[in-house]
KOLDO-579211 format. One record per residue (C-alpha): residue in three letters; x negated, y negated, z negated. Coordinates in pm, whole numbers, plus 50000, padded with zeros to 5 digits. Example, Ala and Ser with C-alpha at 12.3 -4.5 7.8 and 13.67 -1.06 7.14 Angstrom:
BEGIN
- rest px py pz
- ALA 48770 50450 49220
- SER 48633 50106 49286
***
This chain:
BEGIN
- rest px py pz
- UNK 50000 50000 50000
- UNK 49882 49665 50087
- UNK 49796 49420 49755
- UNK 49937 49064 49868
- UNK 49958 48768 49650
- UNK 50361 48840 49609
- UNK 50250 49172 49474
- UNK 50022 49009 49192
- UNK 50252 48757 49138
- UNK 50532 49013 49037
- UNK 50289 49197 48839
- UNK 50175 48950 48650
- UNK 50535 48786 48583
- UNK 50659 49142 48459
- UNK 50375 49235 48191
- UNK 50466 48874 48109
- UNK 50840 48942 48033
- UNK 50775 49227 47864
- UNK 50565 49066 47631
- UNK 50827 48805 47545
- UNK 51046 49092 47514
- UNK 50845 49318 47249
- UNK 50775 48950 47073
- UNK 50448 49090 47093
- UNK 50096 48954 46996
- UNK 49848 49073 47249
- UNK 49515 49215 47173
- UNK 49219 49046 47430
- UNK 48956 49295 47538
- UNK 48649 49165 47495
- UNK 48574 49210 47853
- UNK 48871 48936 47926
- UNK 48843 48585 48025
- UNK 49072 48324 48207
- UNK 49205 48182 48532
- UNK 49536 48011 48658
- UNK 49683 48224 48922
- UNK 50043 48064 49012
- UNK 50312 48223 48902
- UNK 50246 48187 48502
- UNK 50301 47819 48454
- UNK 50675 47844 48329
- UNK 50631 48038 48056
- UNK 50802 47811 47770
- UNK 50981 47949 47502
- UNK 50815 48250 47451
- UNK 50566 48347 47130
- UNK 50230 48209 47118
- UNK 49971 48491 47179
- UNK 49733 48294 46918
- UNK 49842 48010 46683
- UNK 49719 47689 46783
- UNK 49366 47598 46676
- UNK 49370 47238 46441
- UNK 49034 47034 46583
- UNK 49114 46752 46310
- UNK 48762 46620 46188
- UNK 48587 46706 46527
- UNK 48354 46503 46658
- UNK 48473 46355 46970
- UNK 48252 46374 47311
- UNK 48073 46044 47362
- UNK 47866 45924 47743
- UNK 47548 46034 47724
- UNK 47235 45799 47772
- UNK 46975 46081 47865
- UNK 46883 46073 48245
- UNK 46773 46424 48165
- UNK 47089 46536 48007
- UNK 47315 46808 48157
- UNK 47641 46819 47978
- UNK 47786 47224 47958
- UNK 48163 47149 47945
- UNK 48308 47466 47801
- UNK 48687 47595 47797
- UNK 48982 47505 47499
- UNK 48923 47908 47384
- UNK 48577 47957 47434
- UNK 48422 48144 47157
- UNK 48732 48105 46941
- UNK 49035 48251 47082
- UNK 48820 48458 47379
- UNK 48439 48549 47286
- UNK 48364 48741 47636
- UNK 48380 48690 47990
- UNK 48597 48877 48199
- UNK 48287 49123 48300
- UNK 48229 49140 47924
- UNK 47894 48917 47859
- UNK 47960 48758 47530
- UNK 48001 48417 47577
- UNK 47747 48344 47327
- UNK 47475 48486 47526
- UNK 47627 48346 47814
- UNK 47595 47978 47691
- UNK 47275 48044 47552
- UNK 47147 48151 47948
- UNK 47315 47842 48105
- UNK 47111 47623 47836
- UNK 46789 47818 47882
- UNK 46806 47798 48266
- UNK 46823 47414 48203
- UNK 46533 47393 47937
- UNK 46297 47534 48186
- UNK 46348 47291 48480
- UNK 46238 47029 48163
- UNK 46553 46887 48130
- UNK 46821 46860 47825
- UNK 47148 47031 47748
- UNK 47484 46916 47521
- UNK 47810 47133 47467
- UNK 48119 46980 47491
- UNK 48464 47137 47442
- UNK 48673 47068 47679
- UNK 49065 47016 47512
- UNK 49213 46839 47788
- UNK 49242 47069 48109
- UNK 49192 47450 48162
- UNK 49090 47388 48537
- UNK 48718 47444 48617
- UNK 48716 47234 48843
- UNK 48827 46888 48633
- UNK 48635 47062 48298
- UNK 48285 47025 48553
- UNK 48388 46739 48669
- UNK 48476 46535 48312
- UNK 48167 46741 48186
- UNK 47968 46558 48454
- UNK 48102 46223 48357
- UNK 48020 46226 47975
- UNK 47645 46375 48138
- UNK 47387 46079 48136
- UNK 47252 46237 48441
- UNK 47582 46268 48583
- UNK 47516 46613 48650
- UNK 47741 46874 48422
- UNK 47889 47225 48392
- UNK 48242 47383 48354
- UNK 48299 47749 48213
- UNK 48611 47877 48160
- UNK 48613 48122 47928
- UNK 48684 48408 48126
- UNK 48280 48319 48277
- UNK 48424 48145 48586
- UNK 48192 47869 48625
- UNK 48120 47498 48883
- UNK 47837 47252 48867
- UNK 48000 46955 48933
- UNK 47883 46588 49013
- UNK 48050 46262 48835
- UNK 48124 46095 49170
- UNK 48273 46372 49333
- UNK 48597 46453 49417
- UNK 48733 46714 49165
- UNK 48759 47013 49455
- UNK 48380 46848 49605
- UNK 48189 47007 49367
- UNK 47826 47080 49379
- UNK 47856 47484 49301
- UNK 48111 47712 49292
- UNK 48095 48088 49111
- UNK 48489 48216 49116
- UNK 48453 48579 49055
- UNK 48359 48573 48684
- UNK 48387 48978 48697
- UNK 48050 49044 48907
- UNK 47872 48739 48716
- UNK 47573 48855 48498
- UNK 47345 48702 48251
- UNK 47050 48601 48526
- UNK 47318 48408 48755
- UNK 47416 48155 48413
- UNK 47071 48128 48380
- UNK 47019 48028 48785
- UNK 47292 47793 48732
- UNK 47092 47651 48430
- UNK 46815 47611 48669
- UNK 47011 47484 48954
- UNK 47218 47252 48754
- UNK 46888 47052 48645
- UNK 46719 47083 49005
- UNK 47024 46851 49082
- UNK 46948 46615 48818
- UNK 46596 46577 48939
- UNK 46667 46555 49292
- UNK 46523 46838 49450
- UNK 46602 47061 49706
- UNK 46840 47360 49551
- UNK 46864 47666 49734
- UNK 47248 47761 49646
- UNK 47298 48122 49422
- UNK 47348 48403 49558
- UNK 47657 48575 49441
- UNK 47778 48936 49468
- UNK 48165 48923 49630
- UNK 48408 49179 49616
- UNK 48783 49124 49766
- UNK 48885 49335 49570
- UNK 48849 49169 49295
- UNK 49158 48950 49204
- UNK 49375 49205 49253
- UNK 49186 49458 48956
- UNK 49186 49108 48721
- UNK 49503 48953 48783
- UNK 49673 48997 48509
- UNK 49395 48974 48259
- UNK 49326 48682 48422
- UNK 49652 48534 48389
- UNK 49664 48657 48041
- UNK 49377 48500 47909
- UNK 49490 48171 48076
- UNK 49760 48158 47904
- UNK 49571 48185 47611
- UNK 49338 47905 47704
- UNK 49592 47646 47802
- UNK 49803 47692 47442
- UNK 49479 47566 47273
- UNK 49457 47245 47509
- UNK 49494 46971 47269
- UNK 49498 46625 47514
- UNK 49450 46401 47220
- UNK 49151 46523 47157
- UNK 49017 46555 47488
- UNK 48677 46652 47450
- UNK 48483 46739 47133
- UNK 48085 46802 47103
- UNK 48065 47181 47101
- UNK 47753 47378 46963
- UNK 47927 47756 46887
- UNK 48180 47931 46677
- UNK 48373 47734 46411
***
């Protein structure tokens, strides 16, 4: 049988249902993460999967000054609510590979939570805006991950890594690398990625799961809080 997006779409929708149903409160495998495939946006009214994470006291994100400074702009659930990837690299390890890939081009790293948006795409982006390189990051917590530039375009981004399943450790750390190569100016030779099309159709639900997840702990007042590991 041919796998179409209706397909995944139903999918998805029915585990969802059926959740609402059994009022039940779903375990996360640790080899889970997040992404927004349509179809799961009108969910309201059904039980939380996690209670909402309080961020009172936090230390909001401020522009940084650094020229050398590559801002990591990580996901609302990141280490909290979802402590893997999708392919099941804790996301401990994962940050600490981004930030070491950055360290050895010589330049400097900050976390930032992102509280605002669950999109990749706009977390890069408003990660590369607080950056005082202009240069920043976006993980979801699910691993998917874009190196973004603050005067870009929120789709115009520098990098783009989509299949967070088939990511390992040595690609966060190349986008470390290739993330400060930016900052400096020189030529980057764009990462190499494995691809499989098969993909979105094996994740789609856990996906959709674990963005659900990520999206309940957006807290827009907040918008983005400095972000250094579990709390």
């Amino acid at each position: 049988m041919e796998i179409n997006d209706q397909l995944i779409q139903a999918i998805t929708k029915a585990v969802v249902e059926q959740l609402q149903k059994s009022n039940g409160q779903p375990q996360v495998p640790s080899k889970a993460g997040s992404s927004q495939p349509s179809g799961t946006a009108s969910l309201a009214g059904r039980t939380r999967m996690h209670p909402k994470r309080s961020y009172k006291g936090a230390v909001r994100a401020a522009k940084g000054t650094d020229p050398k400074e590559v801002v990591i702009g990580v996901g609302a659930a990141f280490q909290t609510e979802i402590r893997a990837t999708m392919g099941g690299i804790p996301l401990e390890e994962v940050l600490r590979n981004v930030k070491a890939g950055i360290e050895e081009e010589g330049m400097t790293s900050r976390v930032v939570k992102v509280l605002d948006t669950s999109d990749v795409g706009f977390m890069a982006l408003e990660a590369a805006k607080l950056s005082g390189s202009g240069i920043g990051i976006g993980i979801q917590s699910k691993g998917t991950t874009v190196i973004h530039q603050k005067d870009l375009y929120p789709l115009s981004n520098l990098e783009l890594f989509p299949q967070a399943p088939l990511m390992t450790l040595d690609t966060y750390r190349k986008i470390g690398r290739n993330a400060a190569k930016y900052v400096k100016g020189e030529k980057v030779t764009p990462i190499a990625c494995t691809n499989d099309p098969m993909v979105r159709a094996k994740y789609q639900v856990k996906a959709a799961l674990m963005h659900i997840i990520e999206t309940e702990q957006l807290d827009p007042e907040m918008g983005m809080i400095e972000w250094e590991g579990t709390r």
